[in-house]
N, CA, C and O atoms as CSV, one atom per row, in Angstrom:
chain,resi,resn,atom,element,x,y,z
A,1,UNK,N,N,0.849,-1.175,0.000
A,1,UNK,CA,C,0.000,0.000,0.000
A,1,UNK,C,C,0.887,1.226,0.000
A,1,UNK,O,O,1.985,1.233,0.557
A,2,UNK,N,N,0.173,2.675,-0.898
A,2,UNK,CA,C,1.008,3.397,-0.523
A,2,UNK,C,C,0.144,4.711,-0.394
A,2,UNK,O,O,-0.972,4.725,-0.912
A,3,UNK,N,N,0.689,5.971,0.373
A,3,UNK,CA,C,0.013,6.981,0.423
A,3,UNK,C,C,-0.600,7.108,-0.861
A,3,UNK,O,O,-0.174,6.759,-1.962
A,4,UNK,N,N,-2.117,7.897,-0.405
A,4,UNK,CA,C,-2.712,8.644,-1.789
A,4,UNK,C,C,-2.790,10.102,-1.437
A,4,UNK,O,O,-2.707,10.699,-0.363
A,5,UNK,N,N,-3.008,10.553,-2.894
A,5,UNK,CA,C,-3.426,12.541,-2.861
A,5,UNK,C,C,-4.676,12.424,-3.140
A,5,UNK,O,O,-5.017,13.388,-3.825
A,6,UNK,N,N,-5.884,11.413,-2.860
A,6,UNK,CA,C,-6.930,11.604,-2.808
A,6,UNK,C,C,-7.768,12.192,-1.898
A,6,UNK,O,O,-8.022,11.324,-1.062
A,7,UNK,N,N,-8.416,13.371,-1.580
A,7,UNK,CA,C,-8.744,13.832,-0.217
A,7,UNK,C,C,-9.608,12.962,0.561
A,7,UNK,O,O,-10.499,12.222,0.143
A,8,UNK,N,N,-9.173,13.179,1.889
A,8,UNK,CA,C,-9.276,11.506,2.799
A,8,UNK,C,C,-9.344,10.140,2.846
A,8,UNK,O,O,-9.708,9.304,3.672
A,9,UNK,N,N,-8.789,10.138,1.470
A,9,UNK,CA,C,-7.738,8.705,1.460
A,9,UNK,C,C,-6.208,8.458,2.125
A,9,UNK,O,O,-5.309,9.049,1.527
A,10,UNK,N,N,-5.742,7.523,3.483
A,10,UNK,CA,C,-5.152,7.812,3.845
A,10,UNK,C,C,-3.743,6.681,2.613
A,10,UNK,O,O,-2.590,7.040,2.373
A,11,UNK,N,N,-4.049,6.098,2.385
A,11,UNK,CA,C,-3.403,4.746,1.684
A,11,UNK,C,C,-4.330,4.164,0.814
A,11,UNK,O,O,-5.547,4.261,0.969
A,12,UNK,N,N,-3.606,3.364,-0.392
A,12,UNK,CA,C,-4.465,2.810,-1.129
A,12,UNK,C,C,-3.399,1.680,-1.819
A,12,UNK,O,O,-2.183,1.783,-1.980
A,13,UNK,N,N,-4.119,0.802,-2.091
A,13,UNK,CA,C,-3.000,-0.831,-2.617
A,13,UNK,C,C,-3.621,-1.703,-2.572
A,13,UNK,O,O,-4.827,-1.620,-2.808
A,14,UNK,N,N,-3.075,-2.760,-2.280
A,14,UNK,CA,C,-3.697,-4.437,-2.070
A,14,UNK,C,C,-3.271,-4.961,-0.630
A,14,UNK,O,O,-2.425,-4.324,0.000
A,15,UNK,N,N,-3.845,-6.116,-0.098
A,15,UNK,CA,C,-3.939,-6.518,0.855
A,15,UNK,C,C,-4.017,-8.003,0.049
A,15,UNK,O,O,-4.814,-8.518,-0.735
A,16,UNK,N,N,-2.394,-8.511,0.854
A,16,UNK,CA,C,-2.592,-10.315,0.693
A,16,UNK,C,C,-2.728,-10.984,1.969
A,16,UNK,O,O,-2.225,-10.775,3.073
A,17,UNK,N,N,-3.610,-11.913,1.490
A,17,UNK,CA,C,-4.155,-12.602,2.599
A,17,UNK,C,C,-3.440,-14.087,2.685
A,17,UNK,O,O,-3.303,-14.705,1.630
A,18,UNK,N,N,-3.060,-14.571,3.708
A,18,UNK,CA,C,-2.344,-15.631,4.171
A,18,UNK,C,C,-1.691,-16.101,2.363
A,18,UNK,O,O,-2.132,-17.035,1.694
A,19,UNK,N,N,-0.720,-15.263,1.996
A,19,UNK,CA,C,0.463,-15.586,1.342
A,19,UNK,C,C,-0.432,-16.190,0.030
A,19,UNK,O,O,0.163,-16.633,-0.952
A,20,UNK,N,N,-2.037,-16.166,0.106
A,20,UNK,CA,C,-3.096,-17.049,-1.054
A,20,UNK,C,C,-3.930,-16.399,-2.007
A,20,UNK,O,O,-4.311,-16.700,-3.138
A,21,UNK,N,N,-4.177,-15.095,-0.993
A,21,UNK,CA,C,-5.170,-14.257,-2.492
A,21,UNK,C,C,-4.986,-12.633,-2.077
A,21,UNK,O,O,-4.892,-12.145,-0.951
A,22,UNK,N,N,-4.969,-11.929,-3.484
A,22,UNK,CA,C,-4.779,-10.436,-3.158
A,22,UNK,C,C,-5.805,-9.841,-3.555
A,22,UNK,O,O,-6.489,-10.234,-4.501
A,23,UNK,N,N,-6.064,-8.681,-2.783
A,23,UNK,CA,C,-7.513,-7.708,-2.794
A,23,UNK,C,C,-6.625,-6.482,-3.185
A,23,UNK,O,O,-5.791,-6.060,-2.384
A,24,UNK,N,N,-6.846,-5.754,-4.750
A,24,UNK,CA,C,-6.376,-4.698,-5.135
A,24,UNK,C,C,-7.348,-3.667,-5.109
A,24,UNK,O,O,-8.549,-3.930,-5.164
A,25,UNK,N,N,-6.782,-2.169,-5.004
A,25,UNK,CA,C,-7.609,-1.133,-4.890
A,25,UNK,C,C,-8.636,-0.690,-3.479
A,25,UNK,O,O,-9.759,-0.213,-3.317
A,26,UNK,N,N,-7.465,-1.184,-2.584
A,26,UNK,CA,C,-8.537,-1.085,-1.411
A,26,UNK,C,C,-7.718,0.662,-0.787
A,26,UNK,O,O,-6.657,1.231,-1.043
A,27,UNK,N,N,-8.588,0.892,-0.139
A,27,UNK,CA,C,-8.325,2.486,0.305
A,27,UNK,C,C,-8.727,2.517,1.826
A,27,UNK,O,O,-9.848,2.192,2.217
A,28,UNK,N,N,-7.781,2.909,2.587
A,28,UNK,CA,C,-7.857,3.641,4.362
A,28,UNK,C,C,-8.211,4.866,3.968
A,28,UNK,O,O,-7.657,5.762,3.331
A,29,UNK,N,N,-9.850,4.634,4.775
A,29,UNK,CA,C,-10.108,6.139,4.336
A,29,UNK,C,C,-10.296,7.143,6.308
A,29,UNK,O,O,-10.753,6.771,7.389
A,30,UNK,N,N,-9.866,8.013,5.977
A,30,UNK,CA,C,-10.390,8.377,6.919
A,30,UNK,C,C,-11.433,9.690,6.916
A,30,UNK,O,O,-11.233,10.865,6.607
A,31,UNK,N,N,-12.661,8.975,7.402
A,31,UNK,CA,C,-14.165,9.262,7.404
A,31,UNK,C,C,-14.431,10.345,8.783
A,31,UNK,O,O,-13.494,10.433,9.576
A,32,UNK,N,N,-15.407,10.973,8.997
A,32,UNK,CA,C,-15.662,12.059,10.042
A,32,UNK,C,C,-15.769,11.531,11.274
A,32,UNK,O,O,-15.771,12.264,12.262
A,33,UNK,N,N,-15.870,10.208,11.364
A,33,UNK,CA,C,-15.884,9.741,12.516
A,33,UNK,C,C,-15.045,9.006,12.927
A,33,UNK,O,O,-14.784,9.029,14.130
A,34,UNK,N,N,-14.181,7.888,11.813
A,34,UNK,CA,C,-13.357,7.202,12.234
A,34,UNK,C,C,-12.544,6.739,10.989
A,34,UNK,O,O,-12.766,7.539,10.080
A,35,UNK,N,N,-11.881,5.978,10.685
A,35,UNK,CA,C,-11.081,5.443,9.356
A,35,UNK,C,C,-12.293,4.242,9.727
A,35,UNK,O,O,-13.196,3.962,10.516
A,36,UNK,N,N,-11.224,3.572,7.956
A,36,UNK,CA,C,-12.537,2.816,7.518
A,36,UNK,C,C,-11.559,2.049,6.355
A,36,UNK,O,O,-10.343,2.197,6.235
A,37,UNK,N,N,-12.262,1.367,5.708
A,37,UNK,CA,C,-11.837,0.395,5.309
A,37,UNK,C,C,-12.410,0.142,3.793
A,37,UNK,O,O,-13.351,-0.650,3.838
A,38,UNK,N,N,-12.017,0.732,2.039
A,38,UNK,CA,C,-13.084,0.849,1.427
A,38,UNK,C,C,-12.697,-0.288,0.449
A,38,UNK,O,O,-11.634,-0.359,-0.169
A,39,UNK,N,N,-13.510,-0.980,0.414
A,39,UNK,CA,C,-12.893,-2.234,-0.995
A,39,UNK,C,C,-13.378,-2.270,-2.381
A,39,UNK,O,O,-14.376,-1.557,-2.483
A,40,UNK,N,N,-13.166,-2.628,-3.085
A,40,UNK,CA,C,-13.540,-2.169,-5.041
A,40,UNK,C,C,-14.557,-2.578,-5.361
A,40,UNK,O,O,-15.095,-3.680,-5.261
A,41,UNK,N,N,-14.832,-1.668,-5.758
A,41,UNK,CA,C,-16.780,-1.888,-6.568
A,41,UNK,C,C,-16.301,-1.711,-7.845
A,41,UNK,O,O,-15.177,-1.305,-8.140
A,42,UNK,N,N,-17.543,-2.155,-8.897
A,42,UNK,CA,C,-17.808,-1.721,-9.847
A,42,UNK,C,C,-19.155,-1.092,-9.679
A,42,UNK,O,O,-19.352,-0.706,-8.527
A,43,UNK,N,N,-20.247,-0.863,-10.615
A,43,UNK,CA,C,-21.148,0.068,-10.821
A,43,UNK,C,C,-22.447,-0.903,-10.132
A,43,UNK,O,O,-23.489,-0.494,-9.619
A,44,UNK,N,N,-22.050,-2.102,-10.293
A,44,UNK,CA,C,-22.945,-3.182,-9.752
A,44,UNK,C,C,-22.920,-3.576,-8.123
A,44,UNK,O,O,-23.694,-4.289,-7.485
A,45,UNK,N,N,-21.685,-2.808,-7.683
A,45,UNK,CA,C,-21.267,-2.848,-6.221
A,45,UNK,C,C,-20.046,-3.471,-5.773
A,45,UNK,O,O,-19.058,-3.716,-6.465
A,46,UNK,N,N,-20.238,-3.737,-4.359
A,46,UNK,CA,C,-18.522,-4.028,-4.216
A,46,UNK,C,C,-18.041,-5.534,-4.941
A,46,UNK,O,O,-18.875,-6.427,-5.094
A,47,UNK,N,N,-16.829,-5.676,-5.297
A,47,UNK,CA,C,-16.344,-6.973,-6.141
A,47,UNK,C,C,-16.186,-8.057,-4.661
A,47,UNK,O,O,-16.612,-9.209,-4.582
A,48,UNK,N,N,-15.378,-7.204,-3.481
A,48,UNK,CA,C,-14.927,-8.044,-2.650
A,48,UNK,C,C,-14.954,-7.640,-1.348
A,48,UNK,O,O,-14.465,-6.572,-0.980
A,49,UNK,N,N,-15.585,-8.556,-0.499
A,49,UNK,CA,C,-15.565,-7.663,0.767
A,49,UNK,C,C,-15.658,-8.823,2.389
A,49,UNK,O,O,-16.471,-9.736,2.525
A,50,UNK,N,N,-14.738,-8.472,3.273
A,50,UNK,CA,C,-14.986,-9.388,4.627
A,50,UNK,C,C,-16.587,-9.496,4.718
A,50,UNK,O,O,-17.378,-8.623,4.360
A,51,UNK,N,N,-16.921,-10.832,5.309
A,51,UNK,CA,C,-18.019,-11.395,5.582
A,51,UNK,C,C,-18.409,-11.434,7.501
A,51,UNK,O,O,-19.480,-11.507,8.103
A,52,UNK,N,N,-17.201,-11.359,7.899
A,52,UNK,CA,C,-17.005,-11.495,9.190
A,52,UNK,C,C,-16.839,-10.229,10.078
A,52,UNK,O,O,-15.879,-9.516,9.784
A,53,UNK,N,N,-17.623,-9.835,11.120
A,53,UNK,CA,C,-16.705,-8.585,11.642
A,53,UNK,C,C,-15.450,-8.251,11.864
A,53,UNK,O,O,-14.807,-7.245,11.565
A,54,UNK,N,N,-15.102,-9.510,12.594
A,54,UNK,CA,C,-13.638,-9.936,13.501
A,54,UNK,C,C,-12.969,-9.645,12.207
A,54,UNK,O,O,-12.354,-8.579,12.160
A,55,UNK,N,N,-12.977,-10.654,10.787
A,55,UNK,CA,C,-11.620,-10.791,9.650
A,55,UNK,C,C,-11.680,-8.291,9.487
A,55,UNK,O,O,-10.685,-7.575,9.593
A,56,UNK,N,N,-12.998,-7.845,9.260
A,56,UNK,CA,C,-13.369,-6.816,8.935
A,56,UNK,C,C,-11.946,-5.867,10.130
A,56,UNK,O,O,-11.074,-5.087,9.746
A,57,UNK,N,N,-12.162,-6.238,11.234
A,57,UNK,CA,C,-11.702,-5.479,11.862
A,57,UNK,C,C,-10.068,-5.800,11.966
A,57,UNK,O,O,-9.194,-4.949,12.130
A,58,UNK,N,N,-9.844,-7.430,11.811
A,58,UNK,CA,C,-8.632,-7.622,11.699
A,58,UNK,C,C,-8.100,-6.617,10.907
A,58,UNK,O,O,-7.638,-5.552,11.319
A,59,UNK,N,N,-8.193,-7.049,9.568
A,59,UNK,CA,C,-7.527,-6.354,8.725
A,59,UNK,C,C,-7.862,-4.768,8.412
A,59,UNK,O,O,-7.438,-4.419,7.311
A,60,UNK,N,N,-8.534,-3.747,9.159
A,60,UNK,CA,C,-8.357,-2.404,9.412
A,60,UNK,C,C,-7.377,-2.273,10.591
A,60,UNK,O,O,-6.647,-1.283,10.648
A,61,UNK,N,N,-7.325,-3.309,11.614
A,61,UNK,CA,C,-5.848,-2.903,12.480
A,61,UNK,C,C,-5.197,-2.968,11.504
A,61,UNK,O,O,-4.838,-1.952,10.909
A,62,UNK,N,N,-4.844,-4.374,11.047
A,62,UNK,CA,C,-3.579,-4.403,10.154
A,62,UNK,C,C,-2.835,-3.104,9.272
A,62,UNK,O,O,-1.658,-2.744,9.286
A,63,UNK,N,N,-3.823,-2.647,8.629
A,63,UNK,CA,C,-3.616,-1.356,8.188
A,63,UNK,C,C,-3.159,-0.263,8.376
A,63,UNK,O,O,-2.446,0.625,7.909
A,64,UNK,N,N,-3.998,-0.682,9.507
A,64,UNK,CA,C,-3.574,1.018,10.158
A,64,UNK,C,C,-2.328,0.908,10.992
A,64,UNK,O,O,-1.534,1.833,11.164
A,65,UNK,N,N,-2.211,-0.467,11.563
A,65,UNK,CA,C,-0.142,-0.536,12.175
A,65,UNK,C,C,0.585,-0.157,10.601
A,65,UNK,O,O,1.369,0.789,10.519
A,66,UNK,N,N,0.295,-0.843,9.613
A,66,UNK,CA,C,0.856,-0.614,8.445
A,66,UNK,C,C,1.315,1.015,8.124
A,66,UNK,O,O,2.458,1.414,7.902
A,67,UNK,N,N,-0.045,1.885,8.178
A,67,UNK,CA,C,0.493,3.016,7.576
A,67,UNK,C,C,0.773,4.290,8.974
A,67,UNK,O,O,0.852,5.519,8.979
A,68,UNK,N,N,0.855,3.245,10.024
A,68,UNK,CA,C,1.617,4.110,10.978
A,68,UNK,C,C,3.202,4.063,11.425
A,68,UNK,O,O,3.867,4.798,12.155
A,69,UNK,N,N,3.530,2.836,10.643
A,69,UNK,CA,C,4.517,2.335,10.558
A,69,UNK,C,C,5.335,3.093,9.283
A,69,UNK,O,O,6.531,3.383,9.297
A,70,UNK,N,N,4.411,3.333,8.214
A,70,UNK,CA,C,4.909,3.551,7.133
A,70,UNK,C,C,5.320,5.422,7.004
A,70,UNK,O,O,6.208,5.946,6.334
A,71,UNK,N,N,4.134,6.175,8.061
A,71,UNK,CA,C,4.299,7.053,8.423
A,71,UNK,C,C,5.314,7.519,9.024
A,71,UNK,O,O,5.895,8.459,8.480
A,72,UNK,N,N,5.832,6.990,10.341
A,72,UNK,CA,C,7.079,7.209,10.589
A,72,UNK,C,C,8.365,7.170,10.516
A,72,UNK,O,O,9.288,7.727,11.111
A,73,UNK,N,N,8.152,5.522,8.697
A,73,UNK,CA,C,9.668,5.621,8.410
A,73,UNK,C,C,9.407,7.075,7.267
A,73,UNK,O,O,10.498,7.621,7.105
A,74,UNK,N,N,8.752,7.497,6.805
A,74,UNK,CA,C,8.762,8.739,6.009
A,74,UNK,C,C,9.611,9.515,6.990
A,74,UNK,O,O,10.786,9.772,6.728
A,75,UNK,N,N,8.775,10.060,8.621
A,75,UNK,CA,C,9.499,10.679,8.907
A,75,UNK,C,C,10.658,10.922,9.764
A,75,UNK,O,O,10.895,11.890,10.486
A,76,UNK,N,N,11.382,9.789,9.534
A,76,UNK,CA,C,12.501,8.996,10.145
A,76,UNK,C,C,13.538,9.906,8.798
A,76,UNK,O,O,14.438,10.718,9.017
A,77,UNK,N,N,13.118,9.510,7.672
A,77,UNK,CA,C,13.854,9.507,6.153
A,77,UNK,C,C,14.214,10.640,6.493
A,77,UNK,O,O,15.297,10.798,7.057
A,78,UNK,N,N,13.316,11.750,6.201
A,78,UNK,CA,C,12.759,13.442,6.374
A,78,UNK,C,C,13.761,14.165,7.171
A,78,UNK,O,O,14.221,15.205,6.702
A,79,UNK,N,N,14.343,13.541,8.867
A,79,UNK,CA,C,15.179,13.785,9.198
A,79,UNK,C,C,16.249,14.151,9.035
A,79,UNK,O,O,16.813,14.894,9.837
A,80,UNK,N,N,16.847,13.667,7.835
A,80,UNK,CA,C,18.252,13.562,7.491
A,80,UNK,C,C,18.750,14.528,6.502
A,80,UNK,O,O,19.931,14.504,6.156
């Protein structure tokens, strides 16, 4: 995943799941109340999406360690 310049998109990429299938075009959004988690539609609706709360919420932690992680090696870099 990598930052976007989309306004309140915080990240946008793919997400692989146990080393077996990848979900492209997914976006950390952050929404007025909280971040969120947006996965790819077409015009017919979303293509792919958790069924489970728990997998739902797993993988928005995941994320969000991801781009807080990813956040601070930016400004680790920035330092120098």
């Amino acid at each position: 995943m990598y930052c976007s310049k989309e306004p309140n998109v915080l990240m946008t990429g793919a997400i692989v799941l146990n080393h077996a299938v990848i979900i492209k075009n997914v976006k950390l959004i952050h929404g007025t109340r909280r971040l969120f988690l947006k996965f790819p539609e077409t015009t017919r609706g979303r293509v792919v999406y958790p069924l489970s709360a728990e997998l739902y919420q797993y993988l928005l932690q995941q994320t969000i360690e991801y781009y807080n992680h990813y956040k601070s090696e930016l400004k680790s870099d920035s330092d120098f």
